[in-house]
N, C-alpha and C positions, 0 to 999 in steps of 0.2 A: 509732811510728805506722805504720799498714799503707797501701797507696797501695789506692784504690779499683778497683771493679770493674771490667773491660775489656780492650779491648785496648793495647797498647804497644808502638811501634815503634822498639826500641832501634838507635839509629845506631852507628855500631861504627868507630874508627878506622880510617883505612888508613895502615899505616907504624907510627908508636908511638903502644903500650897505654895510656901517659900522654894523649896527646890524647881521651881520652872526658870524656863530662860529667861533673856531679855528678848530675844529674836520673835520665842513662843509668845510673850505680853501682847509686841509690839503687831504680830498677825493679826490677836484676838482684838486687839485694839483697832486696826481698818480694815480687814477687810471688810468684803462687801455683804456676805454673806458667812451664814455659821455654821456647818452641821456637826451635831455630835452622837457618839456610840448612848450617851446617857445626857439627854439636856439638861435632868436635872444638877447633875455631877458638874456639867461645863460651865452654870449659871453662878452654882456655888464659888466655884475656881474664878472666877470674870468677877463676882461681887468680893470675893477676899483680896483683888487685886485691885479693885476700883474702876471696873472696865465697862463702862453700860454700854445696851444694845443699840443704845440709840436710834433706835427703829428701824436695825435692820435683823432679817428673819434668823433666829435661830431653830434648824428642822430637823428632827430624827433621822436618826440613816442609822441601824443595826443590823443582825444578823436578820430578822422578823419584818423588815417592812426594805428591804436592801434593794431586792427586784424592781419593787415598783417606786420606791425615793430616788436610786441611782441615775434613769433619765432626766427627771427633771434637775437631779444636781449637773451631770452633765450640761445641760443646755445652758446652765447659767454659765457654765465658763466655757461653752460653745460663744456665748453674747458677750466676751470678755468679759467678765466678771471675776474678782478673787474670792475663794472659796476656802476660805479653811475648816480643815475635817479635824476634831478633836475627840480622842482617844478617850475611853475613860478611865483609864491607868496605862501609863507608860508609851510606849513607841509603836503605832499598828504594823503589827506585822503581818504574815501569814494566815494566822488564824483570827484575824482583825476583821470584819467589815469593810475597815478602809482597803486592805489590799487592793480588795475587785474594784474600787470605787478608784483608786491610782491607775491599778492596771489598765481599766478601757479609758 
């Protein structure tokens, strides 16, 4: 079963890879698309849990590249697509990247 169209804000352990959910696996595990605050961080988290990309994109979206990454993430789930955004420690809040990227 495929999780639906949207967006997804994967919470991301801080400390041990064991502490994620089942709910956060099972995002990184279909969605369509992957972006994260640190790919290298989200890669390691996905390979410690046995999750390959399977050829689909995993794209940066940070403080530094936010303006010009956020349209094209939008448009993916403008085209219904599911988009999960992962955090590089803990729940994006506020001061996250993802905020602006939930917000619009």
């Amino acid at each position: 079963m495929s999780i639906s169209p949207g967006l997804y804000l994967v919470a991301t352990p801080i400390g041990a890879a064991e502490d994620i959910t089942l709910r956060a696996l099972r995002v990184l595990r279909e969605a369509d698309a992957l972006a994260a605050e640190d790919t290298r961080q989200a890669r390691k988290l996905m390979d410690i849990h046995g999750i390959p990309l399977a050829g689909r994109p995993l794209l940066p979206y940070h403080d530094h590249n936010g303006p010009q990454a956020r349209p094209g993430l939008l448009k993916r789930l403008e085209d219904g697509q599911s988009l999960a955004y992962v955090s590089d420690a803990g729940t994006p809040l506020v001061a996250d990247p993802g905020f602006r990227l939930a917000q619009e």
